[in-house]
C-alpha positions as CSV (number, residue, x, y, z in Angstrom):
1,X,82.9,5.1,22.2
2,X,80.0,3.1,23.7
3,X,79.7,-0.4,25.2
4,X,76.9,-2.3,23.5
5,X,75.3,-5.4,24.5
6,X,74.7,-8.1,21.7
7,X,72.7,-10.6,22.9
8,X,72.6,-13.7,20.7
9,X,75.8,-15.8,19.4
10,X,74.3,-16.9,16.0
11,X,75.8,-15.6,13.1
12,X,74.7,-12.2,12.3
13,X,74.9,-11.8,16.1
14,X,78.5,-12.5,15.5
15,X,79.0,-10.5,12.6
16,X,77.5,-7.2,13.9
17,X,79.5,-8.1,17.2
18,X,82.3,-7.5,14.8
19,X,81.2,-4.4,13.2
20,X,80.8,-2.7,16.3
21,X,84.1,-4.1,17.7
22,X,85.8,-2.6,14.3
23,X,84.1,0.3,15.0
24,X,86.4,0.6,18.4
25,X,83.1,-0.1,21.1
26,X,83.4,-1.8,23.5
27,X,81.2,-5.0,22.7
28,X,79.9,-8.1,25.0
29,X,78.3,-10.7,23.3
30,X,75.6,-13.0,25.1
31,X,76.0,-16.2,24.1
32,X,73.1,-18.8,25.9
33,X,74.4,-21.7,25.1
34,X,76.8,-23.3,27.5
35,X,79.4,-25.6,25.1
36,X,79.2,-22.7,22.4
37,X,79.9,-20.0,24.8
38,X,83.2,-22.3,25.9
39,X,84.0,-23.4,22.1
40,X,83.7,-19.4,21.3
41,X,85.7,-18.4,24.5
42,X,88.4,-21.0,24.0
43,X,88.8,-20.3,20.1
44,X,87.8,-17.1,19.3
45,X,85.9,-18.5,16.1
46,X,82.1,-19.4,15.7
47,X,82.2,-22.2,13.1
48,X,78.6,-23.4,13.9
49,X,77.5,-20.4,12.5
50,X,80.2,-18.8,10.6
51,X,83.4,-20.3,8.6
52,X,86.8,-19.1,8.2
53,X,85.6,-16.1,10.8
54,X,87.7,-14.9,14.1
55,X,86.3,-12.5,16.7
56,X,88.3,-9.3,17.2
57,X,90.1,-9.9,20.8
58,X,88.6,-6.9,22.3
59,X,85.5,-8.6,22.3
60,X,84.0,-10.2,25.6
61,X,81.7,-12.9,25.5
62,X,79.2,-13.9,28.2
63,X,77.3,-17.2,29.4
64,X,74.9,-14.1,31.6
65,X,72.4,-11.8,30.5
66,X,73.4,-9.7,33.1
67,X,76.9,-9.5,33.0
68,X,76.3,-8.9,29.2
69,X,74.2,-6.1,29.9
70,X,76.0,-4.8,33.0
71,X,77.2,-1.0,32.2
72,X,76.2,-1.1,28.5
73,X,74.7,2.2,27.0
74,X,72.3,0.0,24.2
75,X,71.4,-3.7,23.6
76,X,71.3,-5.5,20.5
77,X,68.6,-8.2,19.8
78,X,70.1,-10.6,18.0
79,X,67.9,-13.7,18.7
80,X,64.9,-15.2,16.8
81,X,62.1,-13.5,16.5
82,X,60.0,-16.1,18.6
83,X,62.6,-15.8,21.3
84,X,62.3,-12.0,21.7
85,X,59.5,-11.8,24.2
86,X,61.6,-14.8,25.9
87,X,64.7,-12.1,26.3
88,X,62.6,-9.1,26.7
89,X,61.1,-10.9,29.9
90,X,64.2,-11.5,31.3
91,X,65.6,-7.9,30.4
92,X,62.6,-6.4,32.3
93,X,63.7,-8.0,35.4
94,X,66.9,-6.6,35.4
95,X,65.3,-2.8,35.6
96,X,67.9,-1.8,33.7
97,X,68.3,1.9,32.8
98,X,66.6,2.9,29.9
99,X,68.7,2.7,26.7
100,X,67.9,2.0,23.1
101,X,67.0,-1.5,21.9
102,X,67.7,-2.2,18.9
103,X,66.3,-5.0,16.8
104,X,68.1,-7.1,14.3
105,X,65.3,-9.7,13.8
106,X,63.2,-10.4,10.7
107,X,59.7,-11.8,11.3
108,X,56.3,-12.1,12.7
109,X,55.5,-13.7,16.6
110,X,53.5,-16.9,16.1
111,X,50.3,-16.9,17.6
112,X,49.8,-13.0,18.1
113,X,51.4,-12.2,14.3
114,X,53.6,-9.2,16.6
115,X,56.0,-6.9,14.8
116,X,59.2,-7.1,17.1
117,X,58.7,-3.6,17.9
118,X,55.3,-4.6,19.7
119,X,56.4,-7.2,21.8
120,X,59.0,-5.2,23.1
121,X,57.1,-2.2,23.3
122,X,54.9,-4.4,25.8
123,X,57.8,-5.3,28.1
124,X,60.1,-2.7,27.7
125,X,57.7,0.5,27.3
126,X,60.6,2.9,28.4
127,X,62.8,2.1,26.4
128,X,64.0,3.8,22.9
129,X,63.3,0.7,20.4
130,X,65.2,0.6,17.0
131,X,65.2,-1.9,13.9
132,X,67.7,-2.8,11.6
133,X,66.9,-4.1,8.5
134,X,68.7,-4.4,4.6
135,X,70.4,-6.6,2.6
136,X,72.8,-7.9,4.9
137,X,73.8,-11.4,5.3
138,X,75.7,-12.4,8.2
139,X,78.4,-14.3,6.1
140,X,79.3,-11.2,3.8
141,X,79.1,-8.6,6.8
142,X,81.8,-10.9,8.9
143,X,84.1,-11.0,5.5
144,X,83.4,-6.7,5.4
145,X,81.7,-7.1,2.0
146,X,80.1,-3.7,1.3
147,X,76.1,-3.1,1.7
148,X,73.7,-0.8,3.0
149,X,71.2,-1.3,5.2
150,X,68.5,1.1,7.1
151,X,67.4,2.1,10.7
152,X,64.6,3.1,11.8
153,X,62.6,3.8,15.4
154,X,63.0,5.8,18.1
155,X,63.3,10.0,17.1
156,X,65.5,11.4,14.7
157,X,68.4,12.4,17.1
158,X,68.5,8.1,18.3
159,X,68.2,7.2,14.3
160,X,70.8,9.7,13.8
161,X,72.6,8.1,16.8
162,X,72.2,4.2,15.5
163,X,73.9,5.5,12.0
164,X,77.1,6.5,13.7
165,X,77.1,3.4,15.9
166,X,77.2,1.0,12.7
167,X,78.4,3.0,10.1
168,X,82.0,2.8,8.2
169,X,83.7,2.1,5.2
170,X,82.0,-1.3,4.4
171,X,78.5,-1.1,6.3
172,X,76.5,2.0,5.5
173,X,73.3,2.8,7.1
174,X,70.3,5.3,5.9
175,X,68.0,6.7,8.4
176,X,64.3,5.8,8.0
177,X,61.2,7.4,9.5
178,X,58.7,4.8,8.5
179,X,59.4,1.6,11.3
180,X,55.9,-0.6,10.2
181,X,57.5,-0.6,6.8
182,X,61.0,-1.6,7.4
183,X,59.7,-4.0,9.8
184,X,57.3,-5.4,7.4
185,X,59.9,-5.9,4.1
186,X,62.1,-7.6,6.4
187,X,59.8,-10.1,7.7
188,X,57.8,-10.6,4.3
189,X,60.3,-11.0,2.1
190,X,61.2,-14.4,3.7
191,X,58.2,-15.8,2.6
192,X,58.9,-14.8,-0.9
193,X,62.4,-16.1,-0.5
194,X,61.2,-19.5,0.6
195,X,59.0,-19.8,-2.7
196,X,61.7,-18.9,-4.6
197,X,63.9,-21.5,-3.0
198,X,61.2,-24.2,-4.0
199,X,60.9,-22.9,-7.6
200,X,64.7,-23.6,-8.0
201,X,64.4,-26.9,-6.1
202,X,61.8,-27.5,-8.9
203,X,63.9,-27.1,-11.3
204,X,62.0,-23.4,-12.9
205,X,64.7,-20.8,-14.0
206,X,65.3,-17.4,-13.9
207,X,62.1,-16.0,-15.3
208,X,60.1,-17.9,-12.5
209,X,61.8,-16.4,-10.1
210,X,62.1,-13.0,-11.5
211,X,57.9,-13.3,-11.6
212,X,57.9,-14.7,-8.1
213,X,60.1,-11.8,-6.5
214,X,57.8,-9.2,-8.4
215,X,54.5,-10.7,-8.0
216,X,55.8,-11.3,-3.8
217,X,56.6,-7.7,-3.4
218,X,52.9,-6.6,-4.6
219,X,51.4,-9.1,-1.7
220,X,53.9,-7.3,1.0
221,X,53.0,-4.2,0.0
222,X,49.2,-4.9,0.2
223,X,49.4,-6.1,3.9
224,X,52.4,-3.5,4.9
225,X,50.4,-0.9,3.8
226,X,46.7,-2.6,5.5
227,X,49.1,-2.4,8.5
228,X,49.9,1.2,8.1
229,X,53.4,1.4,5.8
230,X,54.0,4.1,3.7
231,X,54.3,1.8,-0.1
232,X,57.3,3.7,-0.5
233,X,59.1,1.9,1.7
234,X,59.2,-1.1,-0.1
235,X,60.9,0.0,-2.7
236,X,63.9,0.9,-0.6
237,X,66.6,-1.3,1.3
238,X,64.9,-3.0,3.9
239,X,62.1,-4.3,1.4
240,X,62.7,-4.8,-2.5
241,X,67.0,-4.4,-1.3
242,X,66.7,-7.5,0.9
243,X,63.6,-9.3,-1.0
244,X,66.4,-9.7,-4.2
245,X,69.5,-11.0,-1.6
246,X,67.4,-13.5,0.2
247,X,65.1,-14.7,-2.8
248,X,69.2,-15.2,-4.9
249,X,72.0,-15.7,-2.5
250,X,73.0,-19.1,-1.7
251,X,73.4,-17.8,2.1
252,X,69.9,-17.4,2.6
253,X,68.2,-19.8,5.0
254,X,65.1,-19.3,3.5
255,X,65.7,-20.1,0.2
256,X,68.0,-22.7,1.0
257,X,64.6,-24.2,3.1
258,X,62.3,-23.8,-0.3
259,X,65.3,-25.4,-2.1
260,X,65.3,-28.9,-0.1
261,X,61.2,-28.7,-0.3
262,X,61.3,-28.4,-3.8
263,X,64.1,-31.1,-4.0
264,X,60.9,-33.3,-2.4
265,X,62.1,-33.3,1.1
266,X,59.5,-32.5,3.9
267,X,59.5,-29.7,6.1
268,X,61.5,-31.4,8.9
269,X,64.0,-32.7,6.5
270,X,64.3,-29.1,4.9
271,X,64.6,-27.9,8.7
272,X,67.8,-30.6,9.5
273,X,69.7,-29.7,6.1
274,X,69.0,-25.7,6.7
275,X,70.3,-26.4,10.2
276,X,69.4,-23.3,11.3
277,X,66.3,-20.8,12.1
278,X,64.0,-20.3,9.2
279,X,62.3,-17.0,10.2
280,X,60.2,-17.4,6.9
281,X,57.9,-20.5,8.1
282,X,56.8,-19.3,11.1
283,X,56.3,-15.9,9.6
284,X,54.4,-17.6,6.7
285,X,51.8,-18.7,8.8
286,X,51.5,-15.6,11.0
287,X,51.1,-13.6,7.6
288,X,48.5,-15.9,6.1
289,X,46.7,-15.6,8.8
290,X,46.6,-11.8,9.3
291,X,45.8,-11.5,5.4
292,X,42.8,-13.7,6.1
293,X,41.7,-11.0,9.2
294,X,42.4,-7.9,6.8
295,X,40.7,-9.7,3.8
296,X,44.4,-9.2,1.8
297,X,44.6,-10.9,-1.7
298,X,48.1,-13.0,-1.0
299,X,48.0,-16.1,-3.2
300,X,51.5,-16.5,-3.4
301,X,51.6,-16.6,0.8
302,X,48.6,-19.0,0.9
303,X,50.0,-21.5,-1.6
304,X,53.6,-21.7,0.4
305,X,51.0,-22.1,3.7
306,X,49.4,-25.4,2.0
307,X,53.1,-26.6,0.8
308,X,54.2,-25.9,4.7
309,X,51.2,-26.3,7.1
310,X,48.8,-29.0,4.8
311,X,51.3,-31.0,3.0
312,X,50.2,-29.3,-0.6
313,X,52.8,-30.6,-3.4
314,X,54.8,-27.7,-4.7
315,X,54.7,-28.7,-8.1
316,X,50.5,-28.6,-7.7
317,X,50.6,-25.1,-6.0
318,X,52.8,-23.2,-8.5
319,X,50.6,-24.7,-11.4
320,X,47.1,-23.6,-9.5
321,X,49.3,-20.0,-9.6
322,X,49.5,-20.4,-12.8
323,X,45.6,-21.1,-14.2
324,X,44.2,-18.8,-11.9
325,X,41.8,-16.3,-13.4
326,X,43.6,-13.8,-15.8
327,X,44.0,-10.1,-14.2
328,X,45.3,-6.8,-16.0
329,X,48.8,-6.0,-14.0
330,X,47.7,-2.2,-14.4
331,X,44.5,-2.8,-13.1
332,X,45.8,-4.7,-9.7
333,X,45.3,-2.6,-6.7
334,X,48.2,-3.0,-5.0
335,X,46.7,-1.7,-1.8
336,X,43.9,-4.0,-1.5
C-alpha cells in the first residue's frame, strides 16, 4: 500500500481522501484553512463541504504542506484550478523526490487559458503528471455510489499504476492515452453546464437542455481538437460522461450557478448561494478568449461570456441563439 498526499479539504478532496483510505493507503489530507483543519480534526466530518459524511480514522489530516507531503509516494491536487500554480510553487520548494502528480481539477488558468497539466509541467518538470477526470461528483463518491471515471498522463506503466490506486468495487477507472482531451471535456463541459443551469432558471424544459448539451459538446470538440484532442475522446467519460452529470445533477456547482442567474440574480449573488468554486466562470472566459485566438465558432460560449462578463440578459442571449442564421447539422464542421 502507498501513502498519498491529498492536498485540498474541499469536498471531492474529501471524498477521494476516502476512496484511497477504503482502499487501505495510507492517506494525509492537507487542509489550508486553520478553523476547518480544527473543525475536521476535532469531528472527523466535513460538513462545509459534505453532509452526513465521516472520514475513515486512519486518515491524518494536516494544517502543513510539508508534513502532508512528508514520505508520500504521489500527491493529489485537489484544489481549484487557479490555485494550482499557487500549490505547485510551494511544492517546488520542498525539492521533493519526484513522484506522480496527479490532478483532480477541472478548468482553464485565467489570464494564460493553461491546461493544469501546463502549469505544472512549468514548476514541476520532473515530475510524472496525471489527470483524473469522469462523472464523478464528490457527494455520490463519499456515499460509494458507483461511476467510472478515466486517467490519463504520464506512460502506460504510471496510468496502469493510477488505476490500481483508485480502483474498487464502486469507483472504476479506464486508462486513457489522450491527456489534451480528458483535460479539455472536463474543463469545457462546465461551461455548458452553467448554460444549462440558466435555461432551467428560465424556466425552458427538457428539450432546451437536451439541444444545449448537444449543441455544447460540438463547441468543445471544435477547440479540443484546435488544441490537439483526438474527437474521440469526447465521446467517452471524461467528456460527453461528465458533460450529462454536471449539465442534470442537482450537485453540480455549475449548474446550480446558471440556475440563480437564470432565477435573475447577478453573478455575485449566484456566487454567495453556490457558496462554493465555480470552475465554469473563470473557465468561460479563458475559453472565449482562446476561441477568439484560434478563430473557433463557439456561440454558445460567447453568449454565457456576455451573460457573465457584460451583464447580457439571459432571456436575450438564448433568443439571439435562437434566430441566428439557419445551418444544416450535417453540414457543420465540427472541427472548425
Amino acid at each position: 500500500m502507498s501513502k498519498i498526499a491529498v492536498l485540498g479539504g474541499g469536498s471531492w478532496g474529501s471524498a477521494i481522501a476516502q476512496v484511497l483510505g477504503g482502499n487501505g493507503h495510507s492517506v494525509a489530507l492537507y487542509i489550508k484553512d486553520p478553523q476547518q483543519y480544527q473543525e475536521v480534526r476535532a469531528t472527523g466530518k466535513n460538513e462545509k463541504y459534505l453532509e452526513d459524511f465521516t472520514f475513515l480514522s486512519e486518515i491524518e489530516f494536516h494544517n502543513s504542506l510539508a508534513g502532508a507531503v512528508e514520505g508520500a509516494e504521489a500527491i493529489i491536487l485537489a484544489v481549484p484550478t487557479n490555485a494550482a500554480r499557487s500549490v505547485a510553487t510551494e511544492l517546488r520548494e520542498l525539492n521533493l523526490p519526484k513522484m506522480p502528480v496527479i490532478n483532480l481539477a477541472k478548468g482553464l488558468e485565467e489570464n494564460s487559458h493553461l491546461r493544469v497539466s501546463q502549469v505544472v509541467a512549468e514548476l514541476l518538470p520532473e515530475h510524472p503528471y496525471l489527470v483524473l477526470s469522469g462523472p464523478s461528483h464528490a457527494e455520490e463518491v463519499a456515499r460509494e455510489i458507483p461511476t467510472t471515471v478515466a486517467v490519463a498522463g504520464g506512460d502506460d506503466e504510471t496510468r496502469k499504476w493510477c488505476q490500481k490506486l483508485f480502483s474498487n468495487d464502486f469507483f472504476r477507472v479506464y486508462t486513457q492515452r489522450d491527456l489534451i482531451g480528458v483535460e479539455l471535456g472536463g474543463a469545457l463541459k462546465n461551461i455548458i453546464a452553467l448554460g444549462c443551469g440558466i435555461s432551467d432558471g428560465l424556466g425552458f424544459g427538457d428539450n432546451t437542455k437536451a439541444a444545449m448539451m448537444t449543441r455544447g459538446m460540438v463547441e468543445i470538440q471544435r477547440l479540443g481538437v484546435a488544441l490537439g484532442a483526438d474527437p474521440k475522446t469526447f465521446q467517452g467519460l471524461s467528456g460527453m460522461g461528465d458533460l450529462i452529470v454536471t449539465c442534470t445533477s442537482l450537485h453540480s456547482r455549475n449548474r446550480s450557478f446558471g440556475y440563480h442567474l437564470g432565477q435573475g440574480k447577478t453573478v455575485e449573488e449566484a456566487m454567495e448561494a453556490v457558496r462554493m468554486v465555480v470552475e465554469g466562470y473563470k473557465t468561460t472566459r479563458a475559453c472565449y478568449e482562446l476561441a477568439k485566438e484560434k478563430n473557433i465558432e463557439m456561440p454558445i460560449t460567447e453568449k454565457l461570456y456576455g451573460v457573465l462578463y457584460r451583464g447580457e440578459d439571459p432571456s436575450e442571449a438564448v433568443l439571439e441563439l435562437m434566430v441566428r442564421p439557419h445551418k444544416r447539422e450535417d453540414e457543420d464542421d465540427l472541427y472548425r
